[in-house]
N, C-alpha and C positions, 0 to 999 in steps of 0.2 A: 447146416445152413437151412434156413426156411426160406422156401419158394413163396414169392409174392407177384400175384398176377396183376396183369396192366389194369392200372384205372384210368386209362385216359387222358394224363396227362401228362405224355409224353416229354422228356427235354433231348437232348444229343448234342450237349456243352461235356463236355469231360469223361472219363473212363464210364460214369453208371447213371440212368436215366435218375432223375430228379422225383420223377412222379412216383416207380413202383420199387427203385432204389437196385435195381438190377442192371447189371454190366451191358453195358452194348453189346458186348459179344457173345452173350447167353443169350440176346432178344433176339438178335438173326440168326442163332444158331435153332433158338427154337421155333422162329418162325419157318427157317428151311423144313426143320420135324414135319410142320404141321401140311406145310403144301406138299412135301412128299405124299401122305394122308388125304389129301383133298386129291392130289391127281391118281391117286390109285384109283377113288372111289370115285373119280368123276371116268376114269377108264372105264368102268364094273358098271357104269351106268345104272346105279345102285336108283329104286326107286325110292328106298327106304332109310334117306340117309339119317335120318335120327337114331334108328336100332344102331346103327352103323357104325357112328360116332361112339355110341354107349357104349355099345361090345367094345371097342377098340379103348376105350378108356378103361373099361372093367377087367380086360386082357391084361393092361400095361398095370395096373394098382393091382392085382393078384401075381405077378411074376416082381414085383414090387416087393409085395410084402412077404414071397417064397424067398427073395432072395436075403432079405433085410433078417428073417429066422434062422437064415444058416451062417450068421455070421457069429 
């Protein structure tokens, strides 16, 4: 399955939004993801929330792609 991120034109008629063609319940499952991630780093009262974000992206696509080679 290929992940398709929101363009902003949301719908929430039927099982998968209209605009980025993903399930309802993939959007709030990964919106839950992402505020878990925003309330850590607003805890950390991180001044640096750009490096922040990056690390944590670069974290998840390296444990990503360790995991995807050992299969």
């Amino acid at each position: 399955m290929k992940f398709n991120p929101c363009i902003d034109k949301c719908t929430y008629e039927g099982s998968h939004c209209e605009g980025c063609g993903r399930t309802h319940q993939e959007i709030a499952e990964t919106k839950k993801l992402v505020m878990v991630v925003v309330d850590f780093a607003q805890e950390q009262d991180y001044e640096n929330i750009e490096e922040f974000a990056n690390a944590i992206g670069q974290s998840v696509l390296k444990k990503l792609k360790k995991s995807a080679a050992g299969k």
